[in-house]
C-alpha positions as CSV (number, residue, x, y, z in Angstrom):
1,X,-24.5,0.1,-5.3
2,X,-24.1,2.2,-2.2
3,X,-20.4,1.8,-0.7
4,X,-19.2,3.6,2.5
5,X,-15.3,3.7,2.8
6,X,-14.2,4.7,6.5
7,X,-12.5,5.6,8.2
8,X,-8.1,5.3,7.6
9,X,-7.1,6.7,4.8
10,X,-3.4,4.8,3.8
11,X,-1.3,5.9,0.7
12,X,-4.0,7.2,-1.1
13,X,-6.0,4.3,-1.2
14,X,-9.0,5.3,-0.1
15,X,-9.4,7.7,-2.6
16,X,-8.2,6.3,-5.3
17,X,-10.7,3.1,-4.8
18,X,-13.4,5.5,-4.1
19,X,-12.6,7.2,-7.1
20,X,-12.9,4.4,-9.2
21,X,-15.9,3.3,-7.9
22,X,-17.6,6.6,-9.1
23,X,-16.2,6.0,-12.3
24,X,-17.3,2.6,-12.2
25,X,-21.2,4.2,-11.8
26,X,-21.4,3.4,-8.0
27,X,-22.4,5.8,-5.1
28,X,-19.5,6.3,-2.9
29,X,-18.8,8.1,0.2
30,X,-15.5,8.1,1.9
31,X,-14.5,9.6,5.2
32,X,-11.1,9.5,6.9
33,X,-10.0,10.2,10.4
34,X,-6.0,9.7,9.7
35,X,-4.3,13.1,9.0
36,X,-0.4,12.8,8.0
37,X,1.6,15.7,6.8
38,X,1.8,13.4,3.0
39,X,-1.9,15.8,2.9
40,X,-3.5,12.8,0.5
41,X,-6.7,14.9,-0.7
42,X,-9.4,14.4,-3.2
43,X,-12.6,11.8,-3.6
44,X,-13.3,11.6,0.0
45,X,-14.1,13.6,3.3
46,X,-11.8,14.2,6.1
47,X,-13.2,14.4,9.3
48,X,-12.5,12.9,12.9
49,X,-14.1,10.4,15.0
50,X,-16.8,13.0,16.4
51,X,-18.4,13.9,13.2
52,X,-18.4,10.2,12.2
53,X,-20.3,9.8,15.4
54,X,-22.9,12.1,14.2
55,X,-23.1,10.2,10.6
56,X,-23.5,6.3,11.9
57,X,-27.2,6.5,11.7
58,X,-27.4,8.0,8.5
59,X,-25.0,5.9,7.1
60,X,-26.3,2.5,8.2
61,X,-29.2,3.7,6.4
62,X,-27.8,4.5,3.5
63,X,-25.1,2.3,2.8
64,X,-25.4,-1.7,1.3
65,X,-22.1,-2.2,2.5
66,X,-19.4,-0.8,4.6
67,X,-15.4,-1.1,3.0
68,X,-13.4,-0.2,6.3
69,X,-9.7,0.5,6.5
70,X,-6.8,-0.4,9.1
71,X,-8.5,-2.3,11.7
72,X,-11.3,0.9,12.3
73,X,-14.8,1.2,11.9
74,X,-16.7,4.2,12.1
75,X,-17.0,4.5,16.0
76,X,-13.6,4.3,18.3
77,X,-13.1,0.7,19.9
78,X,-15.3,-0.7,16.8
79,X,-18.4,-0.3,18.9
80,X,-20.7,0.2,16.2
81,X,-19.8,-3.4,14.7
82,X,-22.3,-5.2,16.4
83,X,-24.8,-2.4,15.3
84,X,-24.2,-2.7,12.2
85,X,-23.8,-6.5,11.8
86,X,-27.0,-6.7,13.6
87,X,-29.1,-4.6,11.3
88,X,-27.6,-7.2,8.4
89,X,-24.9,-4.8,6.5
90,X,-22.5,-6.4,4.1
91,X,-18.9,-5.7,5.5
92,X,-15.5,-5.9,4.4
93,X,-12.3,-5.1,6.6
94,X,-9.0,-4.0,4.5
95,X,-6.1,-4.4,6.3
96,X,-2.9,-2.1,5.2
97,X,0.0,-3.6,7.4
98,X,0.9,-2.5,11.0
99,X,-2.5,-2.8,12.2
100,X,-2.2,-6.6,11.6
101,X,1.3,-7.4,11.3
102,X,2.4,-9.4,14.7
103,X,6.2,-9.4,16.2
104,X,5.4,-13.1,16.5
105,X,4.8,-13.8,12.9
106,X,7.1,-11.6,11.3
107,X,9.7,-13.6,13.4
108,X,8.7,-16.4,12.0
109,X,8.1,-15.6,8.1
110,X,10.8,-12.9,7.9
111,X,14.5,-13.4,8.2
112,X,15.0,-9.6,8.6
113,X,13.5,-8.0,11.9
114,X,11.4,-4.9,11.4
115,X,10.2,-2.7,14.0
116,X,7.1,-4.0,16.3
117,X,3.6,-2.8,15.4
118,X,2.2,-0.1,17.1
119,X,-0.1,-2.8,18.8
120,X,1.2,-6.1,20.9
121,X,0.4,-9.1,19.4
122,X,-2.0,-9.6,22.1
123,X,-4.2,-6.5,21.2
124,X,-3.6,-7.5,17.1
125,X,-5.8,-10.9,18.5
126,X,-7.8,-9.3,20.5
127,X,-9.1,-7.0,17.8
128,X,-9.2,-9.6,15.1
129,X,-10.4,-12.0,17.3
130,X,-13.5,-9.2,17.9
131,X,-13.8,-7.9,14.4
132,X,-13.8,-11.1,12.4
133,X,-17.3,-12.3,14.8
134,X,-19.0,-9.2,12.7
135,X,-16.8,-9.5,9.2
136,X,-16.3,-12.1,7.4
137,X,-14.1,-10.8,4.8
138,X,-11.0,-9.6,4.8
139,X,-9.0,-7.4,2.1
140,X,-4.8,-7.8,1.8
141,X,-2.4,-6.2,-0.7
142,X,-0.6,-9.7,-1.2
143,X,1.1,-12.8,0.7
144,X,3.0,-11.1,2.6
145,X,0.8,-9.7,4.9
146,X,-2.3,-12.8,4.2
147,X,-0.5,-15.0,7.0
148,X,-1.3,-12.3,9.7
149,X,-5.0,-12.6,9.1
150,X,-5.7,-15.8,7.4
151,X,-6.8,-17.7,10.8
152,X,-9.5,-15.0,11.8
153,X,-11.7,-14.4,8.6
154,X,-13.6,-17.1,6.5
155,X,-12.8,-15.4,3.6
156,X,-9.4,-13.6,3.1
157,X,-9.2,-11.7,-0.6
158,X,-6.0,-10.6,-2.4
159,X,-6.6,-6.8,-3.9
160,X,-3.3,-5.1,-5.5
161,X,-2.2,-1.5,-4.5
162,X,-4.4,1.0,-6.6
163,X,-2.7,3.6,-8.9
164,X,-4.4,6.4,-11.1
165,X,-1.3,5.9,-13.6
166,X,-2.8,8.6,-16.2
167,X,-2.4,11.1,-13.7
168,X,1.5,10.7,-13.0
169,X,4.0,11.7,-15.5
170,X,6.8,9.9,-16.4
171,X,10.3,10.0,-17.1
172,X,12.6,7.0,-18.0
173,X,16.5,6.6,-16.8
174,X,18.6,8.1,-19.7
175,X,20.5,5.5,-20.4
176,X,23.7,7.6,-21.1
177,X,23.5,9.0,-17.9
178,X,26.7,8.3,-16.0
179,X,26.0,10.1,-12.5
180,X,22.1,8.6,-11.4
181,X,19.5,9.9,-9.1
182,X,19.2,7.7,-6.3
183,X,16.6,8.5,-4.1
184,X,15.3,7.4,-1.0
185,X,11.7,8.4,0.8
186,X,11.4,6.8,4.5
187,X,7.6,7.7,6.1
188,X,9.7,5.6,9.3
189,X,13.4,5.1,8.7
190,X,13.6,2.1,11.2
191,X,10.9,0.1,9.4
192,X,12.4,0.9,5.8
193,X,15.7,-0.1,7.0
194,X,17.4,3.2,5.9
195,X,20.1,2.4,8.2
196,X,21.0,-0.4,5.5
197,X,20.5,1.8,2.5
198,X,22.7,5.1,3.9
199,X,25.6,2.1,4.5
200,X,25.4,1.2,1.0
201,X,25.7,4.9,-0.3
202,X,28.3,6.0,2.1
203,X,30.4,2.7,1.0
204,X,29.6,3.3,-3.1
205,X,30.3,6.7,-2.7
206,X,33.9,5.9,-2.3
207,X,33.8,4.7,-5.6
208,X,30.8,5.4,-7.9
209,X,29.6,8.5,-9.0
210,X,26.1,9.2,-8.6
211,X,23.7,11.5,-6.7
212,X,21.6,10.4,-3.4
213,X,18.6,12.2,-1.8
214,X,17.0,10.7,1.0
215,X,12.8,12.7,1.0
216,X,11.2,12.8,4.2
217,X,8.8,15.1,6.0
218,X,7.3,16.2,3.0
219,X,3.9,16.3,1.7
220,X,2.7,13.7,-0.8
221,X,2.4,16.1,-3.9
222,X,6.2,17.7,-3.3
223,X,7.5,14.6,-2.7
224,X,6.2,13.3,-6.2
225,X,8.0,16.0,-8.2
226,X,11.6,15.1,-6.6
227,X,11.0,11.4,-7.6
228,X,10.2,12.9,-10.9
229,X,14.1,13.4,-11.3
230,X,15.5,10.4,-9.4
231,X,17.0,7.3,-12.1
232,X,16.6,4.9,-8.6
233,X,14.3,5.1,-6.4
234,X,15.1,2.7,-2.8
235,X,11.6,1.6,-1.3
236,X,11.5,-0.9,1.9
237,X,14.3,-3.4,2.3
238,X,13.2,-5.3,5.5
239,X,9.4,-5.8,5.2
240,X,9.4,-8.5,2.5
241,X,6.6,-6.5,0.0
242,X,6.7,-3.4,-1.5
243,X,4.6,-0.5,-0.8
244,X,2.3,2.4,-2.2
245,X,6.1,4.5,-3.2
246,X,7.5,1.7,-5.5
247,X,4.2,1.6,-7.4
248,X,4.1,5.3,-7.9
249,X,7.7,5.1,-9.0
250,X,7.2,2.2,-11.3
251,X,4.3,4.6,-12.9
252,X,7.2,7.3,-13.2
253,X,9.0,5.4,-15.1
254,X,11.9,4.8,-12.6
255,X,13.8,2.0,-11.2
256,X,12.4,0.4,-8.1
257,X,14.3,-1.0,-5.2
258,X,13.1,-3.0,-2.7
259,X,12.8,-6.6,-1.0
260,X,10.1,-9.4,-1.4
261,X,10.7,-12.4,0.4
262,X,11.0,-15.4,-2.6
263,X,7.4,-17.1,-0.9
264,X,5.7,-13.2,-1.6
265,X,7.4,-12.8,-5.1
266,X,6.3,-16.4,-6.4
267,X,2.7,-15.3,-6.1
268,X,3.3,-11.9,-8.2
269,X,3.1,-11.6,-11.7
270,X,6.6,-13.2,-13.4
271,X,6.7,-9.8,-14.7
272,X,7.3,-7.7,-11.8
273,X,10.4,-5.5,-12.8
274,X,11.2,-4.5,-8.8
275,X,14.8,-5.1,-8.5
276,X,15.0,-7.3,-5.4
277,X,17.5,-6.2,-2.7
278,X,17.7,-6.9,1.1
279,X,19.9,-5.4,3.7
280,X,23.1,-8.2,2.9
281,X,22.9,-7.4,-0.9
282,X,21.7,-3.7,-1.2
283,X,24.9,-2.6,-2.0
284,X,25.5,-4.9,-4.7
285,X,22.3,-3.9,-5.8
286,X,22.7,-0.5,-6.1
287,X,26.2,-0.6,-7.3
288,X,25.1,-3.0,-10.6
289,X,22.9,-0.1,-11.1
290,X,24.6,2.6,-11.1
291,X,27.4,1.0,-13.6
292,X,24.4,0.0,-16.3
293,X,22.8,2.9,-17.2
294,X,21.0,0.8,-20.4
295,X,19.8,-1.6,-17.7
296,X,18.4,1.3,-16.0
297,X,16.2,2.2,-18.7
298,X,15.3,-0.7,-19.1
299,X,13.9,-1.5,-16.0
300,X,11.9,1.7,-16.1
301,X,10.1,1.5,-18.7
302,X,8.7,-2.1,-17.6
303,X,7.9,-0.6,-14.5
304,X,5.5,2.3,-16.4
305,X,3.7,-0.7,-18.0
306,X,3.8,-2.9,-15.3
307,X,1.7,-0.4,-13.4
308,X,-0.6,0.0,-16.4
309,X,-1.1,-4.0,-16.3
310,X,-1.6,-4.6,-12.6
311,X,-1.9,-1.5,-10.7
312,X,-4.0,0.6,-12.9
313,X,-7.4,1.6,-10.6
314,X,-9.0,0.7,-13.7
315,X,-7.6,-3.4,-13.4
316,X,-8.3,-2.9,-9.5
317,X,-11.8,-1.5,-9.3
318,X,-13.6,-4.7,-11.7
319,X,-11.4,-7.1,-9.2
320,X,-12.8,-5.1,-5.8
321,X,-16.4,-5.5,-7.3
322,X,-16.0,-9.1,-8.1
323,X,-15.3,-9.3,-4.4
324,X,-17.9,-6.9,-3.1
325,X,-19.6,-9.8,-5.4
326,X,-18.9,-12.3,-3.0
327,X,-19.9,-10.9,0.1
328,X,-23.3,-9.7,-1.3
329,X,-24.0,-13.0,-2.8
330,X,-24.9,-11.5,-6.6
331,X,-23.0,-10.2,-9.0
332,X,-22.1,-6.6,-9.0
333,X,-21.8,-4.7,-12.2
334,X,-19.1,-1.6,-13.2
């Protein structure tokens, strides 16, 4: 099967899909516009929206079906849509969050207020409202965001976050350790609600011993090896999921930190070892964790093989080519 990914790259997913894809026996292309300072690199090309102009033709010829990211398709506006749609491509639209996540809704499903997308809810329906007349499927991490786009698409799939676990090394929580690592990586403070977590430290640190680094501006591979030495790791406390950062901590072996609303977590595996937190309990949280360093260890290493069981590329890629299945009609082989 020919597969083009374009043209946001988020967290590493892009690559890591496209990578698995080749390993699955697939011909893959992937091309991203979206250039952070995390520098993901590896499995696909990054570019800008000029050279993709110069590619669609090529592309729509070459390609059985088009996997786009974030609300974008290959030309600016999604102007090439109806092109494409038009000359009878198979398409699928993964969305990653923000691009999709309305003021309106969140209101309504999330007691804690996060920061507003950077769209109004009026251009988050305009563009689903456009995008869904040429898609009809739709890709989500989990529940939490599946509200945001269930109304637009006829078909809405669940796909988990994508980890190439064999490549990350590990290191559980010692669990003598009686002055922990917490650590704390905010890509946007506001939306993580650090504000919440540096209360919580500032308040422990009156009475617990223990070590706190908050990571930020720093590219994705340096930032890797200082979670290598945290025993805590503090992900997102006011979305209601957990993102890209508490998998690749689970995979290191670490404790994760983060809230999912009860209506997300009931549709994970019973087994997810995230230690649930929000920003009225983050302190107990933290502070049950620092005094049980066994519990610590613990929770780490059920992280490692939570990863292995649900996050692993190689669990992902058979359950994104069941649903590139669906939208071709046949069955599609790994």
């Amino acid at each position: 099967m020919r597969i083009v990914h374009a043209p946001t790259e988020i967290s590493g997913q892009m690559r890591t899909l496209v990578g698995g894809l080749r390993q699955a026996g697939h011909q893959v292309n992937g091309y991203n516009w979206f250039h952070t300072y995390l520098k993901y690199s590896g499995n696909i090309i990054n570019t800008d929206a000029y050279e993709l102009i110069k590619m669609i033709e090529p592309l729509a010829g070459y390609a059985d079906l088009f996997h786009f990211h974030n609300s974008n398709s290959l030309l600016v506006k999604n102007a090439d849509l109806p092109m494409l749609h038009g000359k009878g491509k198979q398409m699928v639209m993964h969305h990653w969050g923000n691009d999709v996540r309305s003021k309106n809704a969140t209101a309504r499903l999330n007691p804690y207020p996060i920061p507003p997308s950077y769209h109004t809810d009026e251009r988050i329906h305009e563009n689903l409202t456009y995008i869904s007349q040429y898609i009809k499927h739709a890709i989500v991490q989990d529940y939490e965001l599946y509200p945001h786009v269930a109304d637009y698409y006829e078909h809405v799939h669940m796909l988990p976050l994508a980890c190439m676990h064999e490549e990350i090394p590990y290191a559980y929580p010692s669990a003598d350790n009686k002055n922990p690592m917490i650590i704390h990586a905010p890509t946007n403070r506001e939306f993580k609600g650090s504000a919440y977590v540096e209360k919580a430290i500032d308040d422990l640190k009156r009475t617990h011993a223990f070590t706190y680094r908050a990571i930020e501006k720093m590219n994705h591979q340096q930032a890797m090896q200082m979670y290598l030495e945290a025993d805590i790791i503090v992900d997102q406390i006011l979305c209601g999921t957990y993102g890209m950062l508490s998998v690749e901590a689970m995979a290191m072996g670490k404790v994760v930190v983060a809230y999912v609303r009860d209506d997300v977590l009931a549709k994970f595996p019973d087994d997810l070892p995230i230690v649930v937190a929000n920003p009225d309990t983050i302190r107990d949280v933290l502070r049950s964790l620092i005094e049980d360093p066994k519990r610590r260890r613990k929770v780490g290493k059920a992280g490692r093989a939570y990863v292995e069981s649900f996050h692993s590329v190689d669990k992902v890629v058979p359950k994104l080519l069941g649903i590139y299945s669906k939208i071709e009609g046949r069955t599609v082989g790994g």
